[in-house]
VEXGUMI-303064 format. One record per residue (C-alpha): x negated, y, z. Coordinates in steps of 0.05 Angstrom, whole numbers. Layout:
N
SITE        x        y        z
SITE        X        Y        Z
...
//
This chain:
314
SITE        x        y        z
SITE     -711     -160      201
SITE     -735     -102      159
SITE     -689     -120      101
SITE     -632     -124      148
SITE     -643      -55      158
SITE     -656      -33       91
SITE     -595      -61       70
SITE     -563      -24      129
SITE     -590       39      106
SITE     -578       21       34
SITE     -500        6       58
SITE     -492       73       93
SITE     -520      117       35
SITE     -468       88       -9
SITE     -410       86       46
SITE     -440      173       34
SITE     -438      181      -31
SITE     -369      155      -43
SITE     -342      203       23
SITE     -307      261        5
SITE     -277      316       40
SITE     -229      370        5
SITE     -198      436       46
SITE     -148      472       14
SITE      -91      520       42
SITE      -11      522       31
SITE       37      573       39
SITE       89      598       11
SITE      167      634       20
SITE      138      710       31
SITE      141      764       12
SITE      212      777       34
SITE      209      835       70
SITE      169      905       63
SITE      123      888      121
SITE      111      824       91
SITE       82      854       29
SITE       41      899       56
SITE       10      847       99
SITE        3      795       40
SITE      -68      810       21
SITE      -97      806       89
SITE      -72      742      104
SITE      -98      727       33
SITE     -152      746       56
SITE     -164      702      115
SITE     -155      644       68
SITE     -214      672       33
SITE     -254      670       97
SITE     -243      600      100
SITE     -281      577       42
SITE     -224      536       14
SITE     -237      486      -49
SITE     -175      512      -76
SITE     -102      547      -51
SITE      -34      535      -63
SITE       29      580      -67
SITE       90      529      -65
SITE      135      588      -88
SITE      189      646      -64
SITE      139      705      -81
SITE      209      749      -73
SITE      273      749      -36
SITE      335      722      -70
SITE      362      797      -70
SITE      297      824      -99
SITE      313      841     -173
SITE      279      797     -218
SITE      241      840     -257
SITE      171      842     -289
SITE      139      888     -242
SITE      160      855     -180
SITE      120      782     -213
SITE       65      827     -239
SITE       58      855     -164
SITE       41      782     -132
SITE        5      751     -189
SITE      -43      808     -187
SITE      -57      790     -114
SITE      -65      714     -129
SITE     -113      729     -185
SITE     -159      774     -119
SITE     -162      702      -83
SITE     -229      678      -83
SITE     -217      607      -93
SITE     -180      575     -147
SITE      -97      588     -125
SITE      -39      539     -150
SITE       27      573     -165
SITE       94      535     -172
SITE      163      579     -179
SITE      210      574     -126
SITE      287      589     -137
SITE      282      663     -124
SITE      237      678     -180
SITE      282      646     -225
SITE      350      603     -216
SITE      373      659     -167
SITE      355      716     -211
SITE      434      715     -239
SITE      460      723     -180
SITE      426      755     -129
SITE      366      786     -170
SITE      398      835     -211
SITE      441      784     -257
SITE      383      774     -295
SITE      386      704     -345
SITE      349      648     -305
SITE      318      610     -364
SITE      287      680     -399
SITE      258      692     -320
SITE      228      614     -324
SITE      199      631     -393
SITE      171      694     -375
SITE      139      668     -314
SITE      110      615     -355
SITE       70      671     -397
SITE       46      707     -333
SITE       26      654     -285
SITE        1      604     -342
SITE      -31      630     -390
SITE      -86      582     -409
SITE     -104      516     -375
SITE     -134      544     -308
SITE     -111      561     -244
SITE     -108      634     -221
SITE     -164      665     -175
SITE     -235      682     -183
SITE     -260      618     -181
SITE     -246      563     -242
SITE     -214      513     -239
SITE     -184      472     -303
SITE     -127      444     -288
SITE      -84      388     -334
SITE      -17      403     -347
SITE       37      366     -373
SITE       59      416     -429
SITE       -8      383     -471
SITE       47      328     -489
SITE       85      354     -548
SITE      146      323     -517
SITE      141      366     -454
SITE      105      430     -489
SITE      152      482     -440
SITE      125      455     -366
SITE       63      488     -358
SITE       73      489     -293
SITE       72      421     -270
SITE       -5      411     -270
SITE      -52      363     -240
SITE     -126      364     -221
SITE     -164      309     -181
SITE     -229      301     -144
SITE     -274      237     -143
SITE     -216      206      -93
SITE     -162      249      -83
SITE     -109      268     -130
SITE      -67      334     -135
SITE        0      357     -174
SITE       50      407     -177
SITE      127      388     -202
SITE      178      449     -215
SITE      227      418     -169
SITE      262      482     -140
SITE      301      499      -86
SITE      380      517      -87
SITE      398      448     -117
SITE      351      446     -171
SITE      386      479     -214
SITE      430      417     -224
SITE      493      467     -229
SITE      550      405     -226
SITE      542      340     -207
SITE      600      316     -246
SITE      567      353     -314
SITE      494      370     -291
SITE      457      430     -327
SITE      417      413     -388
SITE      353      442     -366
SITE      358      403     -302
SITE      367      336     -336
SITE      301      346     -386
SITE      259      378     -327
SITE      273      326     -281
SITE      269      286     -335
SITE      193      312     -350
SITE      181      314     -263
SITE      199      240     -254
SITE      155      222     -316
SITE       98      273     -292
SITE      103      235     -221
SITE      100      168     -247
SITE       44      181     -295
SITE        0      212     -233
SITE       18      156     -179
SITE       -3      111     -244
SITE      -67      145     -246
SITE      -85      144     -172
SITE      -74       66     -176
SITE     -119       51     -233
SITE     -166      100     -206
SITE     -157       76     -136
SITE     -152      143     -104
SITE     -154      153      -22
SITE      -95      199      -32
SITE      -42      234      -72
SITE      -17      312      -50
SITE       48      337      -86
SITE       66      393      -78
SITE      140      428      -99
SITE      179      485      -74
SITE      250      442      -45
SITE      259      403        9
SITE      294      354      -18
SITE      330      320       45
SITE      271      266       56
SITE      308      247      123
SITE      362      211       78
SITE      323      177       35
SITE      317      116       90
SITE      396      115       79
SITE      397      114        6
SITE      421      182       -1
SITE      394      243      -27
SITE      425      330      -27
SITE      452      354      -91
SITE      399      358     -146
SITE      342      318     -113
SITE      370      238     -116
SITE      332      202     -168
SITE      276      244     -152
SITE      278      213      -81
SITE      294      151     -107
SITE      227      155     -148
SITE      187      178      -97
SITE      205      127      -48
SITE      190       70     -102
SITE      123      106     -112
SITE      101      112      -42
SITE      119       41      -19
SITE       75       18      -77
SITE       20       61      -72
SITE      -35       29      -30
SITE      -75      103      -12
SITE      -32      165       22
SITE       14      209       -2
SITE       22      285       21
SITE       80      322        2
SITE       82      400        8
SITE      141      446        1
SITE      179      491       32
SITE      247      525       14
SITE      281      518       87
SITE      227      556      121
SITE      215      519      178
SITE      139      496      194
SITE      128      420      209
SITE       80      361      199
SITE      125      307      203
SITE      136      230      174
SITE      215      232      155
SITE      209      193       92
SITE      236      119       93
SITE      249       56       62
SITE      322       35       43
SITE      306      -28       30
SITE      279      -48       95
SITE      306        9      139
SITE      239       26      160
SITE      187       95      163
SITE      130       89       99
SITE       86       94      145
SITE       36      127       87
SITE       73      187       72
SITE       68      256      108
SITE      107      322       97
SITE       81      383      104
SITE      120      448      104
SITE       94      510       94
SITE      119      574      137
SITE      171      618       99
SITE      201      692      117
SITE      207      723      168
SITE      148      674      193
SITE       85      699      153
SITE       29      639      159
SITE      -15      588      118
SITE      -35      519      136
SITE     -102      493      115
SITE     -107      420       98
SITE     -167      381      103
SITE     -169      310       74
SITE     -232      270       86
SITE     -239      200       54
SITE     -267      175      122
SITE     -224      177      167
SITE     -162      127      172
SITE     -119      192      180
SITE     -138      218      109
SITE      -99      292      128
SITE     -113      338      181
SITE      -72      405      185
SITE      -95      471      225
SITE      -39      525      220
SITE      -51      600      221
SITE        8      647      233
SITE        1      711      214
SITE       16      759      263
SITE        4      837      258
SITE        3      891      316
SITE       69      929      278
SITE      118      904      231
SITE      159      957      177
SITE      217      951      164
//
């Protein structure tokens, strides 16, 4: 009897050491608007309250009609860089494919570089807290995409994919752009390589997070919106073999949800293993913290905190 219950106890303790529980936050889509600004650090800091493991901004850090300019970038990433826990930036379209027309006609692919130098300058993720992040630009063949990054924990695994909104920058279908066909290019690789990864390692779960929504509800039909079908395509294939969960985070439409629209062409039916998150987005200020524990049969739970202020600007 007494070895029964030592190897009970000796059970448990390991069933312990290989739990795991990870809270971050995501957000995203503001500033748009004055008020919004001037509101941004104190909802920055309430994520800081929270004692997050880490924070990330899925993009939009500007209206569309926002000129494009240095000062306006330097303005938010200053802000990020207060955060007290490691933050996670990815660019949306209004920090960079809009910037010719809407943000003062400035050239999209200089905007992309320059971003590049501000928010990535060395292999760690903004904030006051480090955090060394991989990214995929430490392949010669993909030296420009510092942004897409990757970081993992004993059994979760995270990653960011420039994947932005406004058609992904596709331009035609009939002659697509040439930076969207070797960035997707380099996303669909990137996203392979990490689902890889999570199998061989056999993670609990997978979080990806992008700035577009790109129309998961028709992925059950075999369809995708302009810009975003073979990465639906892939992401489908990967989800239906992965044998953990798989998160995806975004925003772009800003409309909050926690929903399960992603399914299966070839059978017709929900995965059943894949959530979407979306973050708020202008004029809705909030953040949504994520907490993934390794215990549970649900791996994600979600608590959402809008942001509300006694008086809005204009």
């Amino acid at each position: 009897m007494r070895q029964h219950w030592l190897l009970v106890l000796l059970l448990c303790a390991l069933s312990a050491a290989h739990a795991e529980t990870v809270k971050f936050a995501a957000f995203g889509d503001t500033p748009y608007r004055h008020w919004e600004r001037e509101n941004l650090p104190d909802m920055m800091a309430e994520m800081d309250a929270a004692k997050l493991d880490f924070a990330v901004n899925i993009g939009d850090i500007k209206a569309s009609s926002t000129p494009c300019t240095d000062a306006a970038y330097e303005d938010i990433l200053g802000i990020f860089q207060r955060a007290t826990h490691p933050l996670i930036y990815i660019p949306g379209d209004n920090e960079w494919t809009d910037c010719e027309r809407g943000g003062g006609k400035y050239e999209p692919l200089e905007r992309l570089a320059r971003l590049r130098q501000l928010f990535y300058p060395d292999d760690y993720a903004l904030g006051q807290k480090k955090l060394r992040l991989e990214r995929q630009s430490s392949d010669p063949r993909h030296a420009q995409y510092r942004e897409n990054s990757r970081w993992r924990t004993e059994k979760l695994l995270f990653l960011t994919v420039n994947v932005p909104g406004t058609y992904n920058n596709i331009i035609s279908l009939r002659k697509p752009s040439s930076e969207y066909q070797a960035r997707n290019a380099a996303v669909l690789e990137w996203l392979s390589e990490s689902f890889l990864l999570a199998r061989k390692q056999q993670f609990a779960g997978i979080v990806i997070f992008m700035h577009a929504d790109p129309n998961l509800e028709l992925g059950v039909q075999g369809r995708a919106g302009t810009g975003y079908a073979e990465l639906l395509k892939r992401l489908i294939e990967e989800t239906r073999n992965f044998p953990g969960q798989v998160l995806l985070v975004h925003g772009d439409t800003h409309y909050h949800r926690i929903d399960k629209p992603l399914g299966d062409p070839a059978t017709g039916k929900r995965l059943e293993n894949f959530t979407r998150l979306e973050v708020y987005g202008s004029p809705f200020m909030g953040w949504v913290e994520v907490q993934a524990d390794t215990t549970r049969p649900e791996l994600f739970r979600f608590k959402a905190y809008p942001y509300t202020i006694t008086t809005q600007g204009n």
